[in-house]
C-alpha positions in Angstrom: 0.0 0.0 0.0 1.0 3.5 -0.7 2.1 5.3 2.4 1.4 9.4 2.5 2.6 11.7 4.4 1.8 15.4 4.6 4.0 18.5 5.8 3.4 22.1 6.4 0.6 23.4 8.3 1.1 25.8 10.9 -0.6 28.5 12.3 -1.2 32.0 9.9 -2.6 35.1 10.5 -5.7 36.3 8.2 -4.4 36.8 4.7 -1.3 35.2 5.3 0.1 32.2 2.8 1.3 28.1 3.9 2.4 25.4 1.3 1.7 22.0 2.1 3.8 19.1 0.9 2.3 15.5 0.1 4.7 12.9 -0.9 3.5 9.4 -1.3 5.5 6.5 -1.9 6.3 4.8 -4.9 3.3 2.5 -6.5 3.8 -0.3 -8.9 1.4 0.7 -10.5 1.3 4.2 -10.4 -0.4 6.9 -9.0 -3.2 8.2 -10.8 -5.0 11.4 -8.6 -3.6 12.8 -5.7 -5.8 15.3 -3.9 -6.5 17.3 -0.3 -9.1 17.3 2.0 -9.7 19.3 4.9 -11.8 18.4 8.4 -12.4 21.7 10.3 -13.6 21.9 13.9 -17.1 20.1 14.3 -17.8 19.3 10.2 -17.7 17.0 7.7 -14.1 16.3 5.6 -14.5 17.9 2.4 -12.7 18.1 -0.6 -10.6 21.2 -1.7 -8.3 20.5 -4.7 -7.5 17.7 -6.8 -4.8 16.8 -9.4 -4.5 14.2 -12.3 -1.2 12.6 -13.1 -1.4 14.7 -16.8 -1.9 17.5 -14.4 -5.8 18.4 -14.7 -7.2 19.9 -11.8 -9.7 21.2 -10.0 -10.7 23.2 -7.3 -13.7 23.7 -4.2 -15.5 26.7 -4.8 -14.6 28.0 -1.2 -11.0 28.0 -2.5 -11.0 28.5 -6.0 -8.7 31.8 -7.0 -7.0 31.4 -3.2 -5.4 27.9 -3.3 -3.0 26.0 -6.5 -2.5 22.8 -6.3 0.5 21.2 -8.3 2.7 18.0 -8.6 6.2 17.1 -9.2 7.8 15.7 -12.0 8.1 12.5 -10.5 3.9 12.4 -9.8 4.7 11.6 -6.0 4.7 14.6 -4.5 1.6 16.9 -4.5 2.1 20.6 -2.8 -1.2 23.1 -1.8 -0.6 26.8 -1.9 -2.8 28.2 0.2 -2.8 32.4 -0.5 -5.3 34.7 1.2 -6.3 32.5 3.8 -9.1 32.6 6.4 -10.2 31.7 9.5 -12.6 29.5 7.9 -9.7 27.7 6.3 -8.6 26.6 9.5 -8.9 22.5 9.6 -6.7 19.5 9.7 -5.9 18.7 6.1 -5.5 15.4 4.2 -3.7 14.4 1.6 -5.3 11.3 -0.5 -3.2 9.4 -3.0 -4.9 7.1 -5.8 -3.0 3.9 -7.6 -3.7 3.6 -11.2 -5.2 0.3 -12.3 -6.4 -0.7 -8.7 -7.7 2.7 -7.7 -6.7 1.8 -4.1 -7.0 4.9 -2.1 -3.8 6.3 1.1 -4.7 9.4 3.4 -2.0 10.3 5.2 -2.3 11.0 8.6 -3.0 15.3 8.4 -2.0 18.2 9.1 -3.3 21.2 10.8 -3.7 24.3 9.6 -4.9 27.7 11.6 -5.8 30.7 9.9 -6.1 33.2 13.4 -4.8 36.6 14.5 
């Protein structure tokens, strides 16, 4: 199974910026989408960015304009930059790593992220 682990979060003032780092192992067969999730205080985990291994993505409204996700060459590391950010923003995030051909799915274990003067 691919193992995921995520890097980055911290706590930010309003309008501040973080970059969060993703790197999943190697896959035999490949990994197909890679994408972040978010859980903040008392809701649902939600999805915020997603991105193919041809590099298509796409984006939660919430975060659309705000946040760019991207991958590395080698299509094992996925980064979020997070721009203008929020209180609202403020959640543990997860990083979710799909294999190609099996479509088994790796969360890493989260990290947190706190958008508060």
């Amino acid at each position: 199974q691919v193992q995921v682990v995520e890097s980055g979060g911290g706590l930010v003032q309003p309008g501040g910026s973080l970059r969060l780092s993703c790197a999943a192992s190697r896959s035999v067969f490949g990994i197909n989408l890679m994408g972040w999730y978010r859980q903040g205080p008392g809701k649902q985990r939600e999805l915020v960015a997603t991105i193919t291994s041809d590099s298509s993505t796409s984006y939660a409204n919430s975060v659309k304009g705000r946040f760019t996700i991207s991958r590395d060459n080698a299509k094992t590391t996925a980064y979020l930059q997070m721009n203008s950010l929020k209180p609202e923003d403020t959640a543990v995030y997860y990083c979710k790593a799909s294999e190609r051909l099996t479509g088994s799915n790796s969360w890493g274990q989260g990290t947190q992220v706190t958008v508060s003067s």
